[in-house]
C-alpha positions in Angstrom: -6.9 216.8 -32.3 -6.5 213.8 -34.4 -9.8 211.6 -35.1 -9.4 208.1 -34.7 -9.6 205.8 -37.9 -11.7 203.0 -36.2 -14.9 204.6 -34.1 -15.3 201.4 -32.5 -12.3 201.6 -30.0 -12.2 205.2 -29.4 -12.6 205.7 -25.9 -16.0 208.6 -26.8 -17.7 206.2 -28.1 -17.0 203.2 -25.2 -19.9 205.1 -23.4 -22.6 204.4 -26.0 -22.0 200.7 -25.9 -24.3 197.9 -24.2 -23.2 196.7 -20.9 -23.6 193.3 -22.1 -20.8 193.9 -24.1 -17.9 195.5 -21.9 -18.8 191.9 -19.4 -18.0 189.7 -22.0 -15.1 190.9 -24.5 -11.7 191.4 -22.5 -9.6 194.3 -23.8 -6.6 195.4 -22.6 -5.8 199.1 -21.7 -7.8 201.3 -19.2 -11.5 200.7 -20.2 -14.8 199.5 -18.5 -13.9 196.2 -19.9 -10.8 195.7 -18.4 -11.9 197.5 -15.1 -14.6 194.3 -15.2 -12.1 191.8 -15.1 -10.0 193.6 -12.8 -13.0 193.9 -10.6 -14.2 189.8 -11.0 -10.6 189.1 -10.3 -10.1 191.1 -7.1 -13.4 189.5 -5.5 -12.2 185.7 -6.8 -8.8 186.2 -4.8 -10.5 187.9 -1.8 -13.0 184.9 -1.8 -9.9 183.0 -1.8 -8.3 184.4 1.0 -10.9 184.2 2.9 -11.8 180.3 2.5 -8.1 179.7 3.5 -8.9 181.7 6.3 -11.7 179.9 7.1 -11.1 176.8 6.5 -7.1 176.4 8.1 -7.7 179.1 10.9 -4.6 180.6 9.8 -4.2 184.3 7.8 -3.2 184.0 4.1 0.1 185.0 4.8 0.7 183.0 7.2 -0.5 180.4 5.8 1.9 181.1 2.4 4.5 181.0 4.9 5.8 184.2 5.1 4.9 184.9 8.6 
């Protein structure tokens, strides 16, 4: 197994770091940082949805349109 040169970004060592800091630094890849954002995202869209929803009386889709 190769070691990797930078400890920091290893996914090991992701588990010994603060929570604090996977909530505010957005990294690309599969990591608890990125499954954060992927997470915040998901419930902003959902929210969304369902304010059109709410607010029109018509399904997103529908309301997009497509049906």
């Amino acid at each position: 197994m190769t070691s990797n040169p930078n400890p920091d970004t290893g996914y090991e060592n992701q588990f010994q770091r603060k929570y604090g800091e996977f909530g505010t630094k957005f990294e690309f890849g599969s990591n608890p940082s990125a499954e954060l954002w992927n997470g915040r995202l998901a419930m902003l869209g959902f929210l969304g949805a369902l304010l059109i929803e709410a607010t029109t009386g018509q399904g997103f889709f529908h309301w997009l349109g497509l049906f």
